[in-house]
C-alpha positions in Angstrom: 31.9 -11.1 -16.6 31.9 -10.2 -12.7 29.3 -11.9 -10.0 25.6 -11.3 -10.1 25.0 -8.1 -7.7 23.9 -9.7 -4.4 20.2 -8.1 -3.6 19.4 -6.7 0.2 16.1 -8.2 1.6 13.1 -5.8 0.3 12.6 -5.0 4.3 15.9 -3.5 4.4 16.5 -2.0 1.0 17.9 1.2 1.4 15.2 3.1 -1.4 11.5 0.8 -0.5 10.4 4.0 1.8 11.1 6.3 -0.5 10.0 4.2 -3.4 6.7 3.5 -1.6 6.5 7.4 -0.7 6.7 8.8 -4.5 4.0 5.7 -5.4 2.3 6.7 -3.2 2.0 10.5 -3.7 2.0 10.0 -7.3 -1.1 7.7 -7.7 -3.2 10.0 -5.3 -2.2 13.0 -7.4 -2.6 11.5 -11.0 -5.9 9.6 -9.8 -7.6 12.1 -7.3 -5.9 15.7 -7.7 -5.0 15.2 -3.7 -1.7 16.0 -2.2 -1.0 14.0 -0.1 2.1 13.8 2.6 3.9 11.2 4.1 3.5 12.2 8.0 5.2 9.0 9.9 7.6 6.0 8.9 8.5 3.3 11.2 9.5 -0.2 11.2 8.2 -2.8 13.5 7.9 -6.6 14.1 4.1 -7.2 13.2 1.7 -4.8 13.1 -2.3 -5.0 12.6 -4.1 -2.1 10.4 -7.4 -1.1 11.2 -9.9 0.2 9.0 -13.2 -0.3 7.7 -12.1 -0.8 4.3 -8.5 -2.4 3.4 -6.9 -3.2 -0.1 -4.1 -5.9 -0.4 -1.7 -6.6 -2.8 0.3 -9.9 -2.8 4.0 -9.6 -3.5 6.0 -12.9 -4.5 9.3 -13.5 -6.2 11.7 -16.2 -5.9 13.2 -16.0 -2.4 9.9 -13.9 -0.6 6.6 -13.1 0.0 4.5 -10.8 1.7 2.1 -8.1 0.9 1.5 -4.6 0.6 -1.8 -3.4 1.8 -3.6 0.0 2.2 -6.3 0.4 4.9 -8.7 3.4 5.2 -11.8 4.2 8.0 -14.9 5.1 5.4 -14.8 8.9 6.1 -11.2 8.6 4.2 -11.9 6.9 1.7 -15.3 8.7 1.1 -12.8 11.6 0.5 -10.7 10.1 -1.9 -13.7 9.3 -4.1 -15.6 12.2 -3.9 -13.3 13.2 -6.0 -14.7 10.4 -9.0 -17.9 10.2 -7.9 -20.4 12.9 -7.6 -22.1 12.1 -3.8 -20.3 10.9 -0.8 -20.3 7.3 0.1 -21.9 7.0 3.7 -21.3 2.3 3.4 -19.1 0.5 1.8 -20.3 -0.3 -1.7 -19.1 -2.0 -4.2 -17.5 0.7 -6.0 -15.7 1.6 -2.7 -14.3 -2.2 -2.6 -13.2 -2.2 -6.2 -11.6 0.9 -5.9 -9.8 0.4 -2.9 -8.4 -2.9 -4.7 -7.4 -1.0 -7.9 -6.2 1.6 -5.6 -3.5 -0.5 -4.3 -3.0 -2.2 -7.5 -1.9 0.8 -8.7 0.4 1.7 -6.0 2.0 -1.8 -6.2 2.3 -1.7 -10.1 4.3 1.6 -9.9 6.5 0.1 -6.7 6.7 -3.0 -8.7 8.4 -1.3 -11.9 10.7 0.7 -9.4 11.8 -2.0 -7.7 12.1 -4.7 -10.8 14.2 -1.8 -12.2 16.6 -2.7 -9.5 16.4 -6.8 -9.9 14.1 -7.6 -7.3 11.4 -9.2 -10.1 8.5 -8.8 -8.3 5.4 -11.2 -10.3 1.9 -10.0 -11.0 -0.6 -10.5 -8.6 -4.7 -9.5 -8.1 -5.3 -7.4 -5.3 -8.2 -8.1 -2.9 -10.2 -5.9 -0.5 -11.6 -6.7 3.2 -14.0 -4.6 4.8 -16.0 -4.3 7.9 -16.4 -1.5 10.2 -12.9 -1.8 12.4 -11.3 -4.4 10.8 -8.1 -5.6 11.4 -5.6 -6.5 8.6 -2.7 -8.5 10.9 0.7 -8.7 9.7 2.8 -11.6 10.1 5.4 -10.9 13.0 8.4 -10.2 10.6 9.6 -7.0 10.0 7.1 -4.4 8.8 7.3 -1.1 6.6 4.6 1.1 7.8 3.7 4.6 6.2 1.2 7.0 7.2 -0.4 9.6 4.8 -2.4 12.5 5.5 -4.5 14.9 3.0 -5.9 18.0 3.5 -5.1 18.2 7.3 -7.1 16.1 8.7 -7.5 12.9 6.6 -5.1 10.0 7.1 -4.4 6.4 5.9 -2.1 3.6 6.2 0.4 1.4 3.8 2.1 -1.5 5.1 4.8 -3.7 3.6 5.3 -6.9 5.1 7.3 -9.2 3.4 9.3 -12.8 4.9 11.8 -15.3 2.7 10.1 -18.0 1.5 
């Protein structure tokens, strides 16, 4: 019986970008009939996300913690829903929070089972939302994951993985 496989940190696992990516893609296809493309990657120390309506996902294990969170301005995520709900969403209602939350929920689920797959045995957490008109969702000065999106040629979003050892 030979050692237990020494894990890389999540920020500098070889597969989280394109883990994230196909969640990513996948969810907005499955949930919204949008194709969606990954248009920029970088990494970065800190970073702060700016939207008027964000959804965050804690992500904790035994050696780290951090978060994934997905930001959008209101005319993106008007967009995405328009595609549930049958008039356009001109302020951020409570359907727009709770389905920005279950939006990255679901994004975080699916990375979640890629990445336990691989021993990293992410827990279950609740997502939450913040909104207000330019917000800014600040990430700890660690390494970040950024990942831009962009749908239809004009609409664009963020996801950000920060994550530090505990």
């Amino acid at each position: 019986m030979g050692a237990a496989q020494k894990l890389p940190s999540l920020q500098t696992d070889p597969l989280l970008k394109d883990e994230l990516t196909e969640s990513v893609i996948d969810i907005f296809k499955s949930a919204f009939d949008l194709d969606v493309r990954l248009v920029s990657f970088i990494k970065c120390n800190g970073y702060d996300l700016v939207g008027d309506v964000s959804g965050l996902v804690g992500m904790v294990q035994e050696s780290i913690e951090g978060n994934l969170v997905i930001s959008f301005s209101l005319p993106v995520i008007s967009r995405v829903f328009s595609k549930l709900y049958p008039s356009e969403f001109t302020t951020v209602t409570d359907d727009v929070r709770q389905g920005c939350a279950e939006l990255a929920n679901m994004i975080y689920g699916r990375l979640k089972v890629q990445l336990n797959g691989r021993g990293f045995d992410l827990k279950m957490c609740l997502p939450s939302v913040v909104t207000g008109p330019g917000h800014r969702v600040h990430q700890n000065p660690a390494e970040v994951t950024v990942l831009k999106f962009e749908f239809e040629n004009k609409y664009s979003f963020e996801v950000v993985i920060s994550c530090h050892n505990r």
